[in-house]
BAVEXLO-689448 format. One record per residue: x negated, y negated, z negated of N, C-alpha, C in turn; residue in one letter. Coordinates in Angstrom, 2 decimals. Layout:
<node n_px="X" n_py="Y" n_pz="Z" ca_px="X" ca_py="Y" ca_pz="Z" c_px="X" c_py="Y" c_pz="Z" res="A"/>
...
//
This chain:
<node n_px="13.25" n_py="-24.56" n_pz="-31.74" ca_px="13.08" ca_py="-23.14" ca_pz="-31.92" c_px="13.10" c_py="-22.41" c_pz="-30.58" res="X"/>
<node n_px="13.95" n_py="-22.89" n_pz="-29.63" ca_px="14.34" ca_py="-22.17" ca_pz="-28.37" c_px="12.78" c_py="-21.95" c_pz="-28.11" res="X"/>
<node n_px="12.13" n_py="-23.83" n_pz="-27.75" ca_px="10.71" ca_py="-23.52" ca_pz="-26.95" c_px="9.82" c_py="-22.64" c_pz="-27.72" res="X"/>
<node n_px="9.65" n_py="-22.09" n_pz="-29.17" ca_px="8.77" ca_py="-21.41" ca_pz="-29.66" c_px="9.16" c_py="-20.08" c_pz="-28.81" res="X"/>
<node n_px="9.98" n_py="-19.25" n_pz="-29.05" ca_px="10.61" ca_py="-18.34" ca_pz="-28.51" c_px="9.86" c_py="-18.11" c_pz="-27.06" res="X"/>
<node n_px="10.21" n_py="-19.38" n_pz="-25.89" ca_px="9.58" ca_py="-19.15" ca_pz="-24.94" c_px="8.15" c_py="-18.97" c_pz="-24.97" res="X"/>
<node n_px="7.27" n_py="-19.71" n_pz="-25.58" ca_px="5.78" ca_py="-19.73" ca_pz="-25.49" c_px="6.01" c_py="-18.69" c_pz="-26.05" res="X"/>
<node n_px="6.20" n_py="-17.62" n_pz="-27.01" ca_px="5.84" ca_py="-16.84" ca_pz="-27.16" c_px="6.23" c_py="-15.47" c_pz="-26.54" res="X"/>
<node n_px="7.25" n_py="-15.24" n_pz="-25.79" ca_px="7.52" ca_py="-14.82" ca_pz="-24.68" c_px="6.35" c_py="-14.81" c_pz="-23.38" res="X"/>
<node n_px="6.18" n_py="-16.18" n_pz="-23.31" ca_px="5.13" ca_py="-15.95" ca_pz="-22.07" c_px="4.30" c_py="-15.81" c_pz="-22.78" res="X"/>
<node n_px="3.35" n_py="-15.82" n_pz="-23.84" ca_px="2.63" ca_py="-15.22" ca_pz="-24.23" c_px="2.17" c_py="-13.64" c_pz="-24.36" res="X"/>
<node n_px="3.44" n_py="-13.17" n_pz="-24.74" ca_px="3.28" ca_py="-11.48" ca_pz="-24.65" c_px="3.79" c_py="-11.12" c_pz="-23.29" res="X"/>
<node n_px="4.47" n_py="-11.39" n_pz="-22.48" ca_px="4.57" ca_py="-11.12" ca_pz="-21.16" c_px="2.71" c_py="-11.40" c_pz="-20.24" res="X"/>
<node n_px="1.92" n_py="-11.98" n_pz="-20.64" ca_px="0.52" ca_py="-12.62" ca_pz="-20.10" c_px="0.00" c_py="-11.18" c_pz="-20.78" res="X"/>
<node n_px="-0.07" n_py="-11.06" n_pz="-22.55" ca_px="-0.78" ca_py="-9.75" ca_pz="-22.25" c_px="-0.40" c_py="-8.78" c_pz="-22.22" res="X"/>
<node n_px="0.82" n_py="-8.25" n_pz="-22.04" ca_px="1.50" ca_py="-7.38" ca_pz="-21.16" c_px="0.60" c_py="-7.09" c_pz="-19.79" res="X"/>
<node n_px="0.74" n_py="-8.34" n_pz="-19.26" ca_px="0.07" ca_py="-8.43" ca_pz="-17.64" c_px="-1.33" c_py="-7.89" c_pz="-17.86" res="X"/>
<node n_px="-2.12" n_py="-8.21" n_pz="-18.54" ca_px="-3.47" ca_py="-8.22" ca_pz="-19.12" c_px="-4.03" c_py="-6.72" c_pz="-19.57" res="X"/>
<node n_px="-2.52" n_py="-6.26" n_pz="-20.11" ca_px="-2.66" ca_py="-4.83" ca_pz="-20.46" c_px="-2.36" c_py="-3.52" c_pz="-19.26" res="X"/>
<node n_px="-1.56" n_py="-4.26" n_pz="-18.53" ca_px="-1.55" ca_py="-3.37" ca_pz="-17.28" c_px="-2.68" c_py="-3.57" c_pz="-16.29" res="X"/>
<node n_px="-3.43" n_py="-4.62" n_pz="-15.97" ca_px="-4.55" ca_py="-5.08" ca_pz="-15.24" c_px="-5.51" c_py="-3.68" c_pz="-15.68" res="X"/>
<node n_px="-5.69" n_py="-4.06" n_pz="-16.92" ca_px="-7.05" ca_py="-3.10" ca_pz="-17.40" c_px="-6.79" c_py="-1.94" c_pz="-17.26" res="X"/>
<node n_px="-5.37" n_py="-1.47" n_pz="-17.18" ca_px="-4.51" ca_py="0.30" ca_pz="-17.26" c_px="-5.34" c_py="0.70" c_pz="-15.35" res="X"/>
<node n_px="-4.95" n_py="-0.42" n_pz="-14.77" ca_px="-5.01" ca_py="0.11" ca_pz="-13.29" c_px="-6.81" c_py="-0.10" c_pz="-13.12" res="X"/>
<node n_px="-7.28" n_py="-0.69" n_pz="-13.32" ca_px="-8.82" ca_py="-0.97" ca_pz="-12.79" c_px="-9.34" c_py="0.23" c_pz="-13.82" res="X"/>
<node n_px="-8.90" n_py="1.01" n_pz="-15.00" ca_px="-9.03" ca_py="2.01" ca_pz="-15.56" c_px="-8.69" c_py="3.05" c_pz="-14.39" res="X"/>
<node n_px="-7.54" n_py="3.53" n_pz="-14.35" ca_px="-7.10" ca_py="4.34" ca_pz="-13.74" c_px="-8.01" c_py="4.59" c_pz="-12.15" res="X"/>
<node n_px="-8.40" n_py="3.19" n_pz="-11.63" ca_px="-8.82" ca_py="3.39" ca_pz="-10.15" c_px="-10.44" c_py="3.76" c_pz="-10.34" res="X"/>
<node n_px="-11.26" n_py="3.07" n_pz="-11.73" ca_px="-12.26" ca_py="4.22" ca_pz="-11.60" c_px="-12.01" c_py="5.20" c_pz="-12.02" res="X"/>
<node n_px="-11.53" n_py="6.16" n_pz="-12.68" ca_px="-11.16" ca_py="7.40" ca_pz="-13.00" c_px="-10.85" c_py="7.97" c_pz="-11.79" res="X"/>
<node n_px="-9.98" n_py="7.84" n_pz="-10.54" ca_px="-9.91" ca_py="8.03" ca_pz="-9.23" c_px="-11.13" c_py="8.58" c_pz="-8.54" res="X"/>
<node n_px="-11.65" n_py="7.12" n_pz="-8.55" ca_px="-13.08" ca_py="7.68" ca_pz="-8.14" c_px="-13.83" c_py="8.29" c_pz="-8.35" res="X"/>
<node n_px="-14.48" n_py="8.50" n_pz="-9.80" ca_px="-15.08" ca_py="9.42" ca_pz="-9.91" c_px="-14.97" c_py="10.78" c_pz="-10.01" res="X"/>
<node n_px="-13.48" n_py="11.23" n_pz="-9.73" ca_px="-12.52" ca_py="12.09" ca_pz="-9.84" c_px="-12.85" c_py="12.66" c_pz="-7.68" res="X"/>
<node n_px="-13.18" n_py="11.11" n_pz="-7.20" ca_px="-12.90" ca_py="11.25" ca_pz="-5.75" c_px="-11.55" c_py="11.50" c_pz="-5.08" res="X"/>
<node n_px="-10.23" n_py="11.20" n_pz="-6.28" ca_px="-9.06" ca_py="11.43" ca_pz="-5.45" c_px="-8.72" c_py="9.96" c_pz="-4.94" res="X"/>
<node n_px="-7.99" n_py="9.95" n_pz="-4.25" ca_px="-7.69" ca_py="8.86" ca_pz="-3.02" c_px="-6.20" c_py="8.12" c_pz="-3.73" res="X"/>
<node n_px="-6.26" n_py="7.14" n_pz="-4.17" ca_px="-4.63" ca_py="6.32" ca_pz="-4.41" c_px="-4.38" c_py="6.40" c_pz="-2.97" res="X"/>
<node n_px="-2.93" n_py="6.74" n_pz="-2.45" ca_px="-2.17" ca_py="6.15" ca_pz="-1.86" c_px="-2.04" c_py="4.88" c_pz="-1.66" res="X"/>
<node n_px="-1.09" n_py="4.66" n_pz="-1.10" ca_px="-1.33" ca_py="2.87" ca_pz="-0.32" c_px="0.55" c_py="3.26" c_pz="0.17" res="X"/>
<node n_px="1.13" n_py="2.05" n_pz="-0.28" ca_px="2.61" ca_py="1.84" ca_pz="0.09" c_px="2.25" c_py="1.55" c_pz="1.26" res="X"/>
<node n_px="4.13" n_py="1.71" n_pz="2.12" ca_px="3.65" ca_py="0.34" ca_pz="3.68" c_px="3.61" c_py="-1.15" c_pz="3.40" res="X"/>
<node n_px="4.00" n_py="-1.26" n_pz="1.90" ca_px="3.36" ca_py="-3.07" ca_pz="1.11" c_px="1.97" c_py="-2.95" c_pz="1.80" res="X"/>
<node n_px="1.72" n_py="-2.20" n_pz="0.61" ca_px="0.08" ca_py="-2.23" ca_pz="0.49" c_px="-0.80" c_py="-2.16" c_pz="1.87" res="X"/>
<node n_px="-0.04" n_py="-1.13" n_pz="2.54" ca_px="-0.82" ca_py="-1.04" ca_pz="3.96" c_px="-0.66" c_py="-2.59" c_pz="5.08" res="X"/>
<node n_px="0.81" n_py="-3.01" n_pz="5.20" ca_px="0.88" ca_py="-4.11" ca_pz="5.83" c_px="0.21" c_py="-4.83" c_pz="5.50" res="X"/>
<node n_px="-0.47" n_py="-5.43" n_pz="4.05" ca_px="-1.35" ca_py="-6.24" ca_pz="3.72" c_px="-2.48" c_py="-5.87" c_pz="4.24" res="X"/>
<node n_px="-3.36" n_py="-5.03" n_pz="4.84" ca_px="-4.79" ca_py="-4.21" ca_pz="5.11" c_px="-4.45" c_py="-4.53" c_pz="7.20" res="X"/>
<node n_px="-3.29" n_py="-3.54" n_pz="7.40" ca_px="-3.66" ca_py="-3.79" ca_pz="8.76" c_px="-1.94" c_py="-4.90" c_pz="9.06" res="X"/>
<node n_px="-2.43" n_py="-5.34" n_pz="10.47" ca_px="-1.55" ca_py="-6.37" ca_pz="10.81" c_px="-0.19" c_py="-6.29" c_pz="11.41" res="X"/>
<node n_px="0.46" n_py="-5.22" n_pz="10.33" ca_px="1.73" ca_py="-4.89" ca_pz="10.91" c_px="2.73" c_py="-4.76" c_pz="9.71" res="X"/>
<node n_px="4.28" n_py="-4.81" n_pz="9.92" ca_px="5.21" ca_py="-5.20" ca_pz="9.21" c_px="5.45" c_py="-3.96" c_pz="8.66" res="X"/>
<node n_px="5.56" n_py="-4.00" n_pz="7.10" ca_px="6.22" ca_py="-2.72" ca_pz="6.20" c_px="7.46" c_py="-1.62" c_pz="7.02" res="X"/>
<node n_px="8.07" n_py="-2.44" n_pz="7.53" ca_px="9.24" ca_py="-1.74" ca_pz="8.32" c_px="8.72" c_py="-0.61" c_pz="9.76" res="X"/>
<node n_px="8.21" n_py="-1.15" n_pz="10.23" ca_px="7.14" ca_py="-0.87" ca_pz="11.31" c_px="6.43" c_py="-0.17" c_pz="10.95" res="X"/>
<node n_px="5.58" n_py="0.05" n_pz="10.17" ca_px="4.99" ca_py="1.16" ca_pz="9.52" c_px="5.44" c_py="2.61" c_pz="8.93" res="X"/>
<node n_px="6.81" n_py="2.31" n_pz="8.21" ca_px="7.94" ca_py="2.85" ca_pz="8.01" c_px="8.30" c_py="3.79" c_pz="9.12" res="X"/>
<node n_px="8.91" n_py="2.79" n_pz="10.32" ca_px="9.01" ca_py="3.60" ca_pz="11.30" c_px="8.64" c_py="4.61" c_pz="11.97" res="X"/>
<node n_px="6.93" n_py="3.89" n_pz="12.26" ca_px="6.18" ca_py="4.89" ca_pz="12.64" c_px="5.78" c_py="6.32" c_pz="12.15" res="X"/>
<node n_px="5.89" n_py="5.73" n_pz="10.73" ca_px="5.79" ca_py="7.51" ca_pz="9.82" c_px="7.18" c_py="8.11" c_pz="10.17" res="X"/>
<node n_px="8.28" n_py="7.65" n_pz="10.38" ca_px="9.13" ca_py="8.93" ca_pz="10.52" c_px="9.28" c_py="9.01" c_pz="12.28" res="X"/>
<node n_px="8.72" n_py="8.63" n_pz="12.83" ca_px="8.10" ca_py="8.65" ca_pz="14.41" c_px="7.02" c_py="9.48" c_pz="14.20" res="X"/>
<node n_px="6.48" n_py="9.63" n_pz="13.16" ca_px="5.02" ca_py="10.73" ca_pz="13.64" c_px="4.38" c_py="9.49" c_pz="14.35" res="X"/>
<node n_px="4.14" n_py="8.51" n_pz="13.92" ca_px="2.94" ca_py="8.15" ca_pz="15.15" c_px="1.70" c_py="7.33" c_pz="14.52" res="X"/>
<node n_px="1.84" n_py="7.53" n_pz="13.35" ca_px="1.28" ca_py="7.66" ca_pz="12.00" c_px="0.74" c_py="8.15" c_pz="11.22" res="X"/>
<node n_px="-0.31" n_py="8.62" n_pz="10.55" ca_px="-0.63" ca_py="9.57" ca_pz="9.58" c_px="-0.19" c_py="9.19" c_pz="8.16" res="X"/>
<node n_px="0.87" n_py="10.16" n_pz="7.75" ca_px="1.23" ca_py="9.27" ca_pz="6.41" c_px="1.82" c_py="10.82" c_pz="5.52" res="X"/>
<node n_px="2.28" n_py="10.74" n_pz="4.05" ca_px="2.62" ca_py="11.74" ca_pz="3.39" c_px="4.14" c_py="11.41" c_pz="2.69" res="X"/>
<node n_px="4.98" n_py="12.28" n_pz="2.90" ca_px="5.96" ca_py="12.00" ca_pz="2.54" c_px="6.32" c_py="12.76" c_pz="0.53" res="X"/>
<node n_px="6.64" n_py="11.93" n_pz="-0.15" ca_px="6.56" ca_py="12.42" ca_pz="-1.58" c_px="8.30" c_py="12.62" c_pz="-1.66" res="X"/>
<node n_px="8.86" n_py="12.28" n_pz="-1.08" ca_px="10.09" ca_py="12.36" ca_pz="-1.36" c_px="10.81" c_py="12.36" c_pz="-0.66" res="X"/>
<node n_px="12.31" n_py="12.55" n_pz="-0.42" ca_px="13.41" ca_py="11.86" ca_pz="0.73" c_px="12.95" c_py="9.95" c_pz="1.33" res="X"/>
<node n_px="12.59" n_py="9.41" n_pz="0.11" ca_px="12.48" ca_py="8.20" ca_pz="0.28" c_px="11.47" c_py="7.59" c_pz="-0.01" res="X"/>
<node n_px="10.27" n_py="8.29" n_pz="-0.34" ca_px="9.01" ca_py="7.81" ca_pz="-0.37" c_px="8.21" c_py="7.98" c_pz="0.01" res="X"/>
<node n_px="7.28" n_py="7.11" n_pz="1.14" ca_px="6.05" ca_py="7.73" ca_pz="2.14" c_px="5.36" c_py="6.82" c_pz="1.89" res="X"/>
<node n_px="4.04" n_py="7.26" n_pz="1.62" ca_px="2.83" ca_py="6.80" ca_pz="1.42" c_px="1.62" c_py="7.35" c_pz="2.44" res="X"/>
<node n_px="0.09" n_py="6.08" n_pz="2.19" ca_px="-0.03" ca_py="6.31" ca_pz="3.51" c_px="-1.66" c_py="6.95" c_pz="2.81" res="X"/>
<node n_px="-2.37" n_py="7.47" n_pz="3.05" ca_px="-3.70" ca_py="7.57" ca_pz="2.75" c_px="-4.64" c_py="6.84" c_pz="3.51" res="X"/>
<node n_px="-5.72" n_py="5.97" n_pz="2.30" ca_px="-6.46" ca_py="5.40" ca_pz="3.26" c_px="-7.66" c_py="6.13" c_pz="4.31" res="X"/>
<node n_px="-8.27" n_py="6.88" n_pz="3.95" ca_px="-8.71" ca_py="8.17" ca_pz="4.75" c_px="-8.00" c_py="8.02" c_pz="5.95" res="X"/>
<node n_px="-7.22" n_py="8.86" n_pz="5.88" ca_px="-6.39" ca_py="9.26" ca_pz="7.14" c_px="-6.17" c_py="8.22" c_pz="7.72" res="X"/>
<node n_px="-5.78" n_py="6.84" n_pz="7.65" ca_px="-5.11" ca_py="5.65" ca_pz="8.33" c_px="-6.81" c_py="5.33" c_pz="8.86" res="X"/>
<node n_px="-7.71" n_py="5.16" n_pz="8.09" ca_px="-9.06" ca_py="4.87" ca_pz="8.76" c_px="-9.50" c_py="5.44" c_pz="9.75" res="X"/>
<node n_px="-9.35" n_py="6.83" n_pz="9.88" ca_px="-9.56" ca_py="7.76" ca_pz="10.84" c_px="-8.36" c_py="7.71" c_pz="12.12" res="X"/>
<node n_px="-7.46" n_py="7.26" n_pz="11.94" ca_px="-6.52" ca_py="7.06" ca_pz="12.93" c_px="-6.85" c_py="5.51" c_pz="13.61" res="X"/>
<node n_px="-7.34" n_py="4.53" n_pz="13.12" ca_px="-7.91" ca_py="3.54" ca_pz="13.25" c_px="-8.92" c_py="3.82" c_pz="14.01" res="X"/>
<node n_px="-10.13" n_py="4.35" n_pz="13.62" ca_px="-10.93" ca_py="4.90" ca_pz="14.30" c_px="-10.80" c_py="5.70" c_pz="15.70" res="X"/>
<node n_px="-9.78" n_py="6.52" n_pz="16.25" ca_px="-9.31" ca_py="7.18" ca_pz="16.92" c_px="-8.66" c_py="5.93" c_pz="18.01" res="X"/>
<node n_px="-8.58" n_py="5.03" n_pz="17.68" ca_px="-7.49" ca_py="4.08" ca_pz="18.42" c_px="-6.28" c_py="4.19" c_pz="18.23" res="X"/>
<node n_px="-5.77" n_py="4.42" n_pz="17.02" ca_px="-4.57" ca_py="4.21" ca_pz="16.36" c_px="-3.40" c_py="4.80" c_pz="17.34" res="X"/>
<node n_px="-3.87" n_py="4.91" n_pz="18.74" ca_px="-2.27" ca_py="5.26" ca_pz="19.37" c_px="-0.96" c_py="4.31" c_pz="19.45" res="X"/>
<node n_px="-2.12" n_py="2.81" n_pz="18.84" ca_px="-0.83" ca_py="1.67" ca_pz="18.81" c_px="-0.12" c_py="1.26" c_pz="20.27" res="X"/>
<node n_px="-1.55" n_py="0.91" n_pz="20.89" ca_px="-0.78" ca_py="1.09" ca_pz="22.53" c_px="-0.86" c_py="1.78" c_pz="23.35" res="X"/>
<node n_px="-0.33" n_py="3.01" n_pz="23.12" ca_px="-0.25" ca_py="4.41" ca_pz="24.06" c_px="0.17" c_py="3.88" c_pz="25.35" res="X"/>
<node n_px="1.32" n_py="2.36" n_pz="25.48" ca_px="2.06" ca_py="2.79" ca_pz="26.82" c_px="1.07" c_py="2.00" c_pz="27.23" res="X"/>
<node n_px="1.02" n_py="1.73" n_pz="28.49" ca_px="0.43" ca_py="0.50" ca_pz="29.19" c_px="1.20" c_py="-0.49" c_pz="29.34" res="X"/>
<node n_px="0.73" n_py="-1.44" n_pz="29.10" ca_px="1.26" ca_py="-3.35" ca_pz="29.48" c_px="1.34" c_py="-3.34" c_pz="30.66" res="X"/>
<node n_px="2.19" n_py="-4.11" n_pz="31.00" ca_px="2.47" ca_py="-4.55" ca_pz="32.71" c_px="1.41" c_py="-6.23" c_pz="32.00" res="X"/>
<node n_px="1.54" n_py="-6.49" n_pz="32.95" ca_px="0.49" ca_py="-8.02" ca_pz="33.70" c_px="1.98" c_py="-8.95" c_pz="33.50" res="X"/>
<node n_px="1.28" n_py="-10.13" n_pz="32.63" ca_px="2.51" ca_py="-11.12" ca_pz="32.57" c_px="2.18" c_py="-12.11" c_pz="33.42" res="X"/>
<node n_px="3.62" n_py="-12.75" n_pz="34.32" ca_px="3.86" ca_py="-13.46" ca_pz="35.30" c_px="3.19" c_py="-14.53" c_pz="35.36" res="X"/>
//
């Protein structure tokens, strides 16, 4: 009995999953044709460009970043704006490198 329980557990947990899949690929064309922009975590962003969630983090409360703050504790980044700062030369290496030995 236990293993029925489980298969059927992972069964409705799968379309659970299945049901949120279709909620978001819903939701993201509705976005679009709407033309509003999802946000992007510093997850989401560290996965896109090659830098650590924390680091990203940082930089938004450094200003050295273009990012939107929704809360005390939640900043999100727009992809727009991060493209265009990309574009700009990001300002990642403002200082200059010294020459290694």
């Amino acid at each position: 009995m236990g293993d029925y329980i489980m298969i059927h557990q992972s069964e409705g947990l799968l379309h659970l999953d299945q049901q949120i899949e279709h909620l978001l690929h819903t939701n993201q064309q509705t976005t679009q044709q709407l033309g509003i922009e999802m946000p992007l975590t510093a997850q989401q962003l560290a996965a896109i460009v090659p830098l650590h969630p924390a680091t990203l983090l940082r930089w938004a409360r450094e200003g050295k970043i273009p990012h939107r703050r929704l809360s005390a504790r939640k900043i999100v980044f727009l992809p727009s704006e991060i493209n265009r700062w990309l574009g700009r030369g990001s300002a990642l290496y403002a200082e200059s490198v010294g020459h290694a030995a």
